[in-house]
N, C-alpha and C positions, 0 to 999 in steps of 0.2 A: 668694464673691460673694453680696450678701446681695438681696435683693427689693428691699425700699428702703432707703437710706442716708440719712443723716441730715444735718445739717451739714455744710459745707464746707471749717472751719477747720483741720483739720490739710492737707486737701488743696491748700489756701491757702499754707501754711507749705511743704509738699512740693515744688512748682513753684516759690518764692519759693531753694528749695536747689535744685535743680535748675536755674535757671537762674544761680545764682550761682558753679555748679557748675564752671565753662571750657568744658563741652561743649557741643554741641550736641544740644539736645533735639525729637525730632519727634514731632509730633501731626496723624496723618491725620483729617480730614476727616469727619462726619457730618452726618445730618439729623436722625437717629431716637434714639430710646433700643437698640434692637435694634444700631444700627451701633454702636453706642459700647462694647456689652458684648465685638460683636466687635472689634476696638481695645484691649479690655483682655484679653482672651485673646490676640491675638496677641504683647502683651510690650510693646506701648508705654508708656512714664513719663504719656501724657496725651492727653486728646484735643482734637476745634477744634469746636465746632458752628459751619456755614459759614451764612453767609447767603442764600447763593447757593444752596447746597440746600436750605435750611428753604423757600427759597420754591419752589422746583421739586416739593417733597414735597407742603406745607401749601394750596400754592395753585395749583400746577401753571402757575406761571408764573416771565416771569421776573424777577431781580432788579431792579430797581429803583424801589425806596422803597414797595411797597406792600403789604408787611407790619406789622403796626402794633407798637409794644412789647409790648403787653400778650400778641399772636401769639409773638414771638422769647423774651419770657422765658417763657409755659409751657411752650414747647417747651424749653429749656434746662433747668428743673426738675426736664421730666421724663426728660432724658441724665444731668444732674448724680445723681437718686434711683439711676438703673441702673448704675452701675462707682462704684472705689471709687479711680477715677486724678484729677489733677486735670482742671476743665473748663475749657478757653479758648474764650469765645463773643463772637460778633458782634453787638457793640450798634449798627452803622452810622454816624447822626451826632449819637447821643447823644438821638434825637426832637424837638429844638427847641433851644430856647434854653438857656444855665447852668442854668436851673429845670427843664427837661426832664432835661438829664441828672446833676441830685442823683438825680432821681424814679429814673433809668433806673440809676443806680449802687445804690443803695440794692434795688430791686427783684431786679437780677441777683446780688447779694448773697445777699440774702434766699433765694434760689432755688437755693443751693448752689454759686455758680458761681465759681472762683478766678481768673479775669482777666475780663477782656472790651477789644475795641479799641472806640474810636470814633474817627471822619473828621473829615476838613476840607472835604467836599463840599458842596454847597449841596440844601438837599430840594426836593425828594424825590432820593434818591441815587441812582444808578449802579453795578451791578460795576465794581470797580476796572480791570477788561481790556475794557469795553466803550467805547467811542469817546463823545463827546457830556457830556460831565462839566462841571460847574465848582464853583470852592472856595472859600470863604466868606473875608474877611479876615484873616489871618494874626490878629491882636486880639481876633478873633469866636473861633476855634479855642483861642488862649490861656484867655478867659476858659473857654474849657466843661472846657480840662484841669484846672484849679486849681477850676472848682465839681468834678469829677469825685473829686480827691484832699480834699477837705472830705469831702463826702457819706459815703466811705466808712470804716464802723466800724471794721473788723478792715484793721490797718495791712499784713496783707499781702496782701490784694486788692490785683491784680496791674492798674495803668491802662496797656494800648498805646496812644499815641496814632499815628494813621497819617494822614502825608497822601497826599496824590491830587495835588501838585502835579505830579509829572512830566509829567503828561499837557496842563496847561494851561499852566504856569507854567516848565519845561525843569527840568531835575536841579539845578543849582543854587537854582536859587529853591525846589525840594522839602527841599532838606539846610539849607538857613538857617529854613524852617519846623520842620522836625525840631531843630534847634536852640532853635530859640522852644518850643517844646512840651518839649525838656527843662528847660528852664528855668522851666517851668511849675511840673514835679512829676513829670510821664510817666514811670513805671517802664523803659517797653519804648519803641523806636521801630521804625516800620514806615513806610518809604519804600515805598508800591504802584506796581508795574508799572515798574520799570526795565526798559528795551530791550536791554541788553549784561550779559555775565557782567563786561564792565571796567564798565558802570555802577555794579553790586551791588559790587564792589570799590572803586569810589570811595566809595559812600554808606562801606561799612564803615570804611574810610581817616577820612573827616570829623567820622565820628560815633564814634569808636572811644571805648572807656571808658563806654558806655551799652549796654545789651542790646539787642539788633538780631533781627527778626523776617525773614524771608524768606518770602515767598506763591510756592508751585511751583503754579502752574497749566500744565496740559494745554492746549497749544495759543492759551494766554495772549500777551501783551505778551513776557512775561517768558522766554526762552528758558530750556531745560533748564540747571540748575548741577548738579554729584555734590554730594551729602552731605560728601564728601572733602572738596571746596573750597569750599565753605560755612563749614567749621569753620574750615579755613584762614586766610579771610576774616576770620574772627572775631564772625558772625554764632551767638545765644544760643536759636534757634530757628529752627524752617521748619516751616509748615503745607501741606496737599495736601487744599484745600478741596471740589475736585470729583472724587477719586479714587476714593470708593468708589462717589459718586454715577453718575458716570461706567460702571463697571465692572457697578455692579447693574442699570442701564438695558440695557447689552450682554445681561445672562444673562437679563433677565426679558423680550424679544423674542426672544429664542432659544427659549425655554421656551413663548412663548406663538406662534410660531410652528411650533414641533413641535406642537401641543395642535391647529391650524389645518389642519398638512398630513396628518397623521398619527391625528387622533381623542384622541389619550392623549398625556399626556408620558413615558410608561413605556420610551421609547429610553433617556430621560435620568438616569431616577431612580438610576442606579447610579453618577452624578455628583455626587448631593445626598446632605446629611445622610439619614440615615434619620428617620425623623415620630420614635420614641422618644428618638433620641440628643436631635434640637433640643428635643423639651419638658425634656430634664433640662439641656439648657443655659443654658435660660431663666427655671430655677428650678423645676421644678414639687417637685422632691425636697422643698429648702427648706418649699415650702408645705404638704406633704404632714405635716411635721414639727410644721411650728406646728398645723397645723388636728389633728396629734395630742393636741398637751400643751394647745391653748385650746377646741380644739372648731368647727367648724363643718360 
């Protein structure tokens, strides 16, 4: 695991075999550079930078539409610089118009990044599981997937396109969207926030013969599926956008409520890394090597 990483291209080509692969490939959820390294120590093929956490992290708010691009790709750069797995990130709806998202492909490119989704939402956007949405003309979505598949250099940067019609539009009118967006160019499709495990069985059913992305949120739209039946399905991916977010909010009130009740969190420390272990987790050996042979 190196400090920073360079280029995105093999990690590009790697996800592009992996999901050509027949399996199903999961990628948990970050915000940070820190969550991603951990994601690639636990053995996952790849991670997701969520949107929904960049903005709970970066702004302490919540999703909708009010993080800017130029916010979502440094934070992207700097997951993509930290592991050496591929990076699938949320570009939202692309930031405007076709002209927005050449800028927006071309940047998350740039940035080391080997997919990214953008919506059919209308801006400022929405989480996909929150209520009050609506989606821009099926024509308006076409043209931004096809500037999307221009823009980008390296022909295996990976375009999801997802729509949000469930929620305004019924399951039908989302799969005939998702249909216009392959037909665009859309590598991957992502129908957000079906209601039934026989929803996500139909999208798979419709759409079958295109890569199919699945969103596992916590307490979401989307009822719990297994991994089992996903695959089943015939879905070529599944993200767990608010998983870790979720979990590291639980420990760091726990942590800061021991600190409250107690003066010290030293009940707890024999639950945490030790301060030694995590600095060589995070590189410090690495640095310690270079600042050998270059000096500083």
């Amino acid at each position: 695991m190196g400090v920073l990483r360079g280029g995105g291209g093999d990690r590009r080509r790697r996800l592009r075999e992996l999901l050509e692969g027949g399996g199903l490939v999961a990628a948990p959820g970050v915000y940070d550079a820190l969550g991603a390294r951990l994601v690639e120590e636990a053995g996952f093929p790849a991670v997701y930078m969520t949107g929904f956490g960049s903005a709970a992290a970066l702004g302490g708010m919540p999703d909708v539409g009010l993080l800017t691009m130029s916010e979502m790709v440094e934070n992207a750069r700097r997951i993509a610089q930290a592991v050496d797995i591929p990076l699938i990130a949320d570009a939202d709806t692309g930031y405007g118009n076709p002209l927005n998202v050449i800028r927006a492909v071309k940047s998350y490119e740039a940035a080391g990044v080997a997919a990214i989704h953008i919506e059919d939402q209308v801006f400022p956007k929405k989480c996909g599981h929150l209520s009050g949405k609506q989606v821009v003309p099926v024509e308006e979505m076409v043209q931004k997937v096809r500037a999307a598949i221009y823009a980008r250099e390296d022909e295996d940067f990976v375009i999801i396109a997802r729509t949000d019609a469930r929620a305004v539009e019924g399951l039908g009118r989302a799969i005939e969207r998702a249909r216009a967006y392959r037909e665009a160019g859309a590598d991957v499709l992502f129908v957000e926030a079906v209601e039934s495990e026989e929803e996500a069985e139909t999208v798979a059913r419709e759409l079958a013969g295109t890569p199919l992305l699945f969103n596992w949120v916590e307490g979401g739209k989307t009822p719990p599926v297994s991994a089992e039946r996903l695959e089943e399905m015939g879905y070529s991916l599944v993200i767990f956008p608010v998983s870790t977010l979720l979990g590291a909010t639980r420990e760091m009130r726990r942590v800061l409520r021991e600190i409250r009740e107690r003066g010290t969190p030293e009940a707890l420390s024999g639950e945490s890394p030790s301060f030694s272990g995590f600095v060589e987790f995070i590189g410090l050996p690495e640095v310690r090597e270079l600042e050998g042979r270059f000096g500083g």
